[in-house]
C-alpha positions in Angstrom: -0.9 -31.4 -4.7 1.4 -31.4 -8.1 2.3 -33.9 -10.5 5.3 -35.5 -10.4 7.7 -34.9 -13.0 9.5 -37.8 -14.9 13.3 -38.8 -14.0 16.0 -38.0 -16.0 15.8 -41.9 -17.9 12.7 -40.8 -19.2 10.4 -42.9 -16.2 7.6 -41.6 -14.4 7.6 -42.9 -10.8 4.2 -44.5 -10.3 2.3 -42.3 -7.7 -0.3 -44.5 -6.8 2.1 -46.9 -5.7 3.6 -44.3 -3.9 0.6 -42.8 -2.0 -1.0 -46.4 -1.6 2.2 -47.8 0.7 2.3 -44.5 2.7 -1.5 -44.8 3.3 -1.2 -48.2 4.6 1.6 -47.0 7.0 -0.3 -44.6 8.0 -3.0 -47.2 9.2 -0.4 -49.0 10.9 1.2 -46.6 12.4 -2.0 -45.8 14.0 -3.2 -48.8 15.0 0.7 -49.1 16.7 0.2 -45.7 18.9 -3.9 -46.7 19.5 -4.6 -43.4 18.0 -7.6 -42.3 15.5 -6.9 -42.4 11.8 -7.6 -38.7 10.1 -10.9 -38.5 8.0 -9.4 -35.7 6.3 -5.8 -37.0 5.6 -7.1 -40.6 4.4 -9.8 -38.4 2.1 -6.7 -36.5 0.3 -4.0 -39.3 0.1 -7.6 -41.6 -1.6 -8.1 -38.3 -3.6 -4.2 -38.5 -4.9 -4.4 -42.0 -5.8 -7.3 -41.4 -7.9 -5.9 -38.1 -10.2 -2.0 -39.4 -9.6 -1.0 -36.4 -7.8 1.9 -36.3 -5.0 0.3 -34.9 -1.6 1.9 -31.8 -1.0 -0.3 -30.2 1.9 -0.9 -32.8 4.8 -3.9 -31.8 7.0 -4.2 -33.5 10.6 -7.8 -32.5 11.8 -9.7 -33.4 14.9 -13.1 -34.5 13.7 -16.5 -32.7 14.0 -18.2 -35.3 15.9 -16.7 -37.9 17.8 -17.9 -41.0 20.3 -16.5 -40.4 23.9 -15.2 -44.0 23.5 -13.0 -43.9 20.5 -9.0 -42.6 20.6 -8.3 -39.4 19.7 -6.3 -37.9 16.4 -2.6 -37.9 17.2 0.4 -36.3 15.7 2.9 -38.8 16.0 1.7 -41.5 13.5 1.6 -39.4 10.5 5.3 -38.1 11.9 6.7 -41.4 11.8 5.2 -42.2 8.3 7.0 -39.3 6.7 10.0 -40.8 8.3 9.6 -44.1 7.3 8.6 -44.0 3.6 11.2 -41.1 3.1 8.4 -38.9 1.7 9.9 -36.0 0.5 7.1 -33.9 -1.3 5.2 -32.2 1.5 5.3 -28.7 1.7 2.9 -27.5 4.1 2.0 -29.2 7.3 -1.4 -28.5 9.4 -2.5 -29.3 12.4 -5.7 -28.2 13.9 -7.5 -28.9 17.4 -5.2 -31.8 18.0 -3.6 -32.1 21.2 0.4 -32.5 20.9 3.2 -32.9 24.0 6.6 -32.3 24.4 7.4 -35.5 22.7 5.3 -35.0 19.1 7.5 -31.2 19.1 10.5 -33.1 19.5 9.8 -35.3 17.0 8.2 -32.4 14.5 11.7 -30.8 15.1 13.8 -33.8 13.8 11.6 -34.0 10.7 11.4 -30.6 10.6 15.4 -29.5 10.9 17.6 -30.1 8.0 21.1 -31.4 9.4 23.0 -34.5 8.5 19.5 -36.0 7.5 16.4 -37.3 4.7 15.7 -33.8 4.2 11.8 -33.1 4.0 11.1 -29.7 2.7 8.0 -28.1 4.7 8.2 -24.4 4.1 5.0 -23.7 5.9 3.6 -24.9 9.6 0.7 -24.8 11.0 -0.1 -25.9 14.8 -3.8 -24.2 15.2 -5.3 -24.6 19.1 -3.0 -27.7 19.8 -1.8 -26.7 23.5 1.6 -25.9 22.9 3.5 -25.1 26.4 6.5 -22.9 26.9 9.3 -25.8 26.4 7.5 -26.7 23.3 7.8 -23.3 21.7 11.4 -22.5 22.0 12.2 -26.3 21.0 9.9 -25.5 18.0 11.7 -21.9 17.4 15.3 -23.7 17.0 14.4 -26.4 15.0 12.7 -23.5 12.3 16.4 -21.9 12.0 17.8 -25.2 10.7 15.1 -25.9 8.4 13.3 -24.8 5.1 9.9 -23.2 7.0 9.2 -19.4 5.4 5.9 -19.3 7.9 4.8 -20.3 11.1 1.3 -20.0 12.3 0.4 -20.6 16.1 -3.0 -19.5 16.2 -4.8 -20.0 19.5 -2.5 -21.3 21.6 -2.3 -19.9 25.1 1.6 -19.2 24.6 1.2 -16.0 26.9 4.1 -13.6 27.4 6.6 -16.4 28.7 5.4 -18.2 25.9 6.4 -15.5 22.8 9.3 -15.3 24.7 10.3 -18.3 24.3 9.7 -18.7 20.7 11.4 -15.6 20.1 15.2 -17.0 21.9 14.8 -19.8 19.6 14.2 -17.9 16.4 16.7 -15.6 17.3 19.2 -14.5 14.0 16.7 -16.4 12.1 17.1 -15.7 8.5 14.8 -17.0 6.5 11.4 -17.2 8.2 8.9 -14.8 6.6 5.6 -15.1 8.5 4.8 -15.5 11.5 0.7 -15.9 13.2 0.1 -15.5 16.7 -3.8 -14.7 16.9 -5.4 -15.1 19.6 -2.4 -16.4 21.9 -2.5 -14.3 24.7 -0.2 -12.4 24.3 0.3 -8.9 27.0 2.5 -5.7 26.5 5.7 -7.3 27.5 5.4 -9.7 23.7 5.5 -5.9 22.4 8.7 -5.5 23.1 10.1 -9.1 22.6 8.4 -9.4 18.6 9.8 -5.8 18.2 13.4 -7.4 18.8 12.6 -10.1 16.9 12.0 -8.1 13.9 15.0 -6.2 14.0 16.9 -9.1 14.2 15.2 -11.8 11.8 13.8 -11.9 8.3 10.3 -11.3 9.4 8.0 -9.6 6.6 4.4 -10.5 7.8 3.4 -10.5 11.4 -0.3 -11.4 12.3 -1.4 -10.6 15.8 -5.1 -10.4 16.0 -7.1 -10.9 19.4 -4.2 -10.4 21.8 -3.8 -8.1 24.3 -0.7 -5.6 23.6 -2.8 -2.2 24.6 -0.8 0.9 23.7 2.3 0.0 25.5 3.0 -3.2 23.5 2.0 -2.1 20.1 4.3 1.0 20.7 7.2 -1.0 21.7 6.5 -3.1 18.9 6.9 -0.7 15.9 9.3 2.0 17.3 12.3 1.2 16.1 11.1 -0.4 12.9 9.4 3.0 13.0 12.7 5.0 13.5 14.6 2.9 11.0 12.2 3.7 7.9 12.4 7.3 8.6 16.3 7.1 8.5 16.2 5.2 5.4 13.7 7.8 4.0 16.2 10.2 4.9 19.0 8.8 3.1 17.1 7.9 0.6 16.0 11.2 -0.7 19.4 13.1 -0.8 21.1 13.2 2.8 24.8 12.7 3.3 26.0 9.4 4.4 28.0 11.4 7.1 24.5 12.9 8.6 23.0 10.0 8.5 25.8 7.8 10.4 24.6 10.5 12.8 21.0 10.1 12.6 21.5 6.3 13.1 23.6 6.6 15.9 20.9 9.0 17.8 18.0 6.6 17.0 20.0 4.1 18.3 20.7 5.9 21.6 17.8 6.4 22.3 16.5 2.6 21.8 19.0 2.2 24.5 18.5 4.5 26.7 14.8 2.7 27.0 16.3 -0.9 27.1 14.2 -2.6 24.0 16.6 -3.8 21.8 19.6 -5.8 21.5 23.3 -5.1 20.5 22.4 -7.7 17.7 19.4 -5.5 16.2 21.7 -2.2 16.5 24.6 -3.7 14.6 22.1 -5.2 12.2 20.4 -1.2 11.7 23.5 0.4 11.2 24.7 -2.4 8.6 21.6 -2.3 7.1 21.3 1.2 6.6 24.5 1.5 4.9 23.6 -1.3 2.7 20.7 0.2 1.3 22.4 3.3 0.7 24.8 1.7 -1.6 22.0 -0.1 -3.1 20.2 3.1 -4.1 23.2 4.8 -5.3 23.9 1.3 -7.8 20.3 1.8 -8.9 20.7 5.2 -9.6 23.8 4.2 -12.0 22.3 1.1 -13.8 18.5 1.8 -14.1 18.2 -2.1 -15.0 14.9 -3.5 -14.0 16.2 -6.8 -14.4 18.7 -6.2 -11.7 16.5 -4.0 -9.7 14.0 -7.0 -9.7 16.6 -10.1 -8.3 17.6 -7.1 -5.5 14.2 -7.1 -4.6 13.8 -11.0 -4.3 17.3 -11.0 -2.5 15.9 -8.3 0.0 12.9 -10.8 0.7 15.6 -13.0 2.7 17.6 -10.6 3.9 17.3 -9.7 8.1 16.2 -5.8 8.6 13.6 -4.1 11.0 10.6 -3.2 8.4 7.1 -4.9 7.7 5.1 -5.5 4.8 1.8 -6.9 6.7 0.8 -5.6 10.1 -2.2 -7.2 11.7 -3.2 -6.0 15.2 -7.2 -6.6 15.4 -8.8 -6.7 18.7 -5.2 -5.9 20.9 -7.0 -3.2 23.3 -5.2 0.0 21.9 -7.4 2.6 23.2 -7.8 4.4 26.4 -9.2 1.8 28.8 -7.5 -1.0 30.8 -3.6 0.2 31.8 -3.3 2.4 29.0 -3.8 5.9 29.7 -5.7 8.8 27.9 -2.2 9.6 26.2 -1.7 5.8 25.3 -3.5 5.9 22.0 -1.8 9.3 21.0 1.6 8.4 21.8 1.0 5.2 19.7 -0.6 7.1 16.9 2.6 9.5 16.6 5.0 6.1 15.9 2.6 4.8 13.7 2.2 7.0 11.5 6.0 8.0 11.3 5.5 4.3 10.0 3.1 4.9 7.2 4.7 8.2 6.3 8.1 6.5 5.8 8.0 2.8 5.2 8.1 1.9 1.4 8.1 -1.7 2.6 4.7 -1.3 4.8 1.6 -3.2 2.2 -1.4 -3.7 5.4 -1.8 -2.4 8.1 -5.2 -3.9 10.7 -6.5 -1.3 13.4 -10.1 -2.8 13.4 -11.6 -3.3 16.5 -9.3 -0.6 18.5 -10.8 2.6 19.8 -8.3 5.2 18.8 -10.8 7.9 18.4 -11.4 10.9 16.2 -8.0 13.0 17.1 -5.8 9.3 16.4 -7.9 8.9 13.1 -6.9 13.2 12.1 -3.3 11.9 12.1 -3.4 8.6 10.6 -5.0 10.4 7.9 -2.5 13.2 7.5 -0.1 10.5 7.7 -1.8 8.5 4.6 -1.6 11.5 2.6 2.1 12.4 3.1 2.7 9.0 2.3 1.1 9.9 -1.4 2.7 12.7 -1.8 6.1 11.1 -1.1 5.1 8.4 -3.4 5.5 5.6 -1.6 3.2 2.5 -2.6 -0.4 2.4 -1.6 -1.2 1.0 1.7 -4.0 -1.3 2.4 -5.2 0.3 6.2 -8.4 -1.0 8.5 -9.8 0.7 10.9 -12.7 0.8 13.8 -15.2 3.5 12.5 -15.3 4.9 16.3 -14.3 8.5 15.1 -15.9 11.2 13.2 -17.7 10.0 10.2 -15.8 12.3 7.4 -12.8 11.2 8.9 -13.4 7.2 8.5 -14.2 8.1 4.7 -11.3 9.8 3.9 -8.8 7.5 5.9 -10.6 4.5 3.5 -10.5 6.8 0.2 -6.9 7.5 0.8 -6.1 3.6 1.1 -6.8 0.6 -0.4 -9.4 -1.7 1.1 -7.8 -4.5 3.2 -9.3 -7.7 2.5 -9.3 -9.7 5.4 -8.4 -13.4 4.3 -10.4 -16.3 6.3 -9.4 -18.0 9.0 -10.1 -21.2 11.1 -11.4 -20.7 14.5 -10.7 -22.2 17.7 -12.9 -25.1 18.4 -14.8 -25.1 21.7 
């Protein structure tokens, strides 16, 4: 919530007004669709009226307890009160444990999308255990590319392979979105390869994937070549000719084809890339400004590249067991930590509750300590401590402690 700022003839809009005609929509618009009124939405828009604040974050919550008899929490009402009182202020939207259909999507999308209409700037989404199906998710993914969302969180929906893959065609060449959740959604070692592409071809900086299934196969397919592209810009980086590393691009490329992961779009986007950074360093080289070295960082923020800043992969099955094979967690463990050992850009990085055992934990290890001695910024690293005691201590004495921020769980 914020205070709203006067207008340029010196008047302060009066906010309880404001908030007072939306609330009574809001009850109509309710008692229009037969649909339960939000506890938790009437308590903020009350608790704005009283302190004169604007509502910024709208929460849409299924409550604790409620009679068998009464209608449920719906999407739709609050929808078309955001329509019809032209409220422009929200930022983040919420929704939690409330069932929505193809029809509250499509109408989330119109509000949502920014084209030719009252423009209402959300810039963060969240649809938390709300039963999202496959046509839902891609309708969802096209309207984020038209509209002013930087994160997405999808958080125990039972999206399922077809379901990521879905979302991922519709946020395809997006630009702009930032974060993306999908804990606890199901998601098998096919999504490895489909988030992998979307990476590499979006503006993706935080992915959070906790309590899926990717085993070794998918979390492999999902960093390799945003593993392969740090190295070649840590090559370039530190001294290699631009004429080698045209070369070096082109193999890494190659080879992504050769095992069918990535699209012509993410291959155009690595070479580009690469040869934008490059002239980037060289500038910084011949300026030294920090001024100008800090609006090329907040440019960067937006721009689309294969790297990560915050990796979550809790609970995913990498280990042994299942379909993966005794090599599974190895092979994993050599792309990862060509990650850590390259990727300036890499901040987290969440293993808990994955048995890579005590020869994975040697190398992620020897990876964190290259990283130091290259310089690169610390890394904030989990891991399960099912590996040799000395080696858990030293892998969380050579990193920073991840903090794991709280999260709302799926209701039963």
């Amino acid at each position: 919530m914020k205070k709203m700022k006067k207008k340029k003839n010196g008047k302060k809009p009066n906010i309880s007004i404001i908030i007072e005609k939306f609330l009574k929509s809001y009850r109509w618009h309710c008692a229009q669709t037969s649909s339960a009124v939000s506890s938790m939405l009437i308590q903020s828009l009350q608790k704005c009226i009283e302190n004169e604040h604007m509502l910024t974050k709208f929460i849409l919550a299924r409550p604790e307890t409620t009679a068998v008899d009464l209608p449920s929490v719906t999407l739709q009402p609050l929808l078309m009160t955001i329509r019809d009182e032209r409220y422009m202020y929200g930022k983040e939207l919420c929704v939690w444990h409330i069932a929505v259909n193809n029809e509250d999507i499509a109408n989330l999308a119109i509000v949502l999308e920014l084209r030719g209409r009252t423009s209402y700037p959300f810039s963060k989404l969240e649809l938390l255990d709300c039963g999202i199906d496959t046509w839902s998710i891609e309708r969802l993914g096209k309207a984020v590319n038209v509209s002013a969302l930087t994160c997405i969180v999808l958080d125990f929906n039972e999206l399922c392979d077809e379901g990521a893959r879905g979302l991922c065609h519709g946020l395809k060449g997006n630009g702009q979105l930032l974060t993306l959740s999908m804990c606890h959604c199901h998601l098998g070692p096919p999504s490895g390869s489909l988030l992998g592409d979307l990476v590499a071809n979006t503006a993706i900086r935080d992915l959070f994937l906790d309590g899926n299934n990717l085993q070794c196969e998918g979390a492999c397919k999902l960093i390799t070549f945003i593993a392969d592209y740090a190295e070649n810009m840590a090559r370039m980086k530190f001294g290699a000719s631009i004429h080698l590393e045209e070369d070096l691009l082109t193999q890494s490329l190659e080879a992504a084809d050769q095992s069918g992961l990535y699209s012509a779009m993410s291959k155009q986007c690595f070479g580009q890339r690469a040869i934008t950074d490059q002239a980037g360093i060289m500038n910084n080289v011949d300026t030294g400004s920090k001024k100008k070295k800090r609006r090329e960082d907040k440019q960067e923020l937006a721009q689309i590249a294969p790297w990560l800043s915050r990796l979550h992969l809790t609970d995913n099955g990498i280990d042994g067991r299942g379909n993966s094979s005794i090599m599974g967690p190895i092979m994993f463990t050599q792309v990862l930590c060509q990650l850590i050992k390259f990727s300036d850009h890499l901040t987290e990085l969440d293993l808990d509750n994955n048995s890579l055992g005590e020869l994975c934990g040697k190398e992620i290890l020897k990876a964190l300590r290259e990283r130091k001695e290259a310089k690169l910024q610390s890394l904030n690293i989990k891991v399960t401590a099912q590996m040799n005691e000395d080696t858990f201590s030293n892998i969380l004495n050579s990193s920073k402690k991840l903090k794991k921020s709280k999260r709302k769980k799926k209701k039963k």
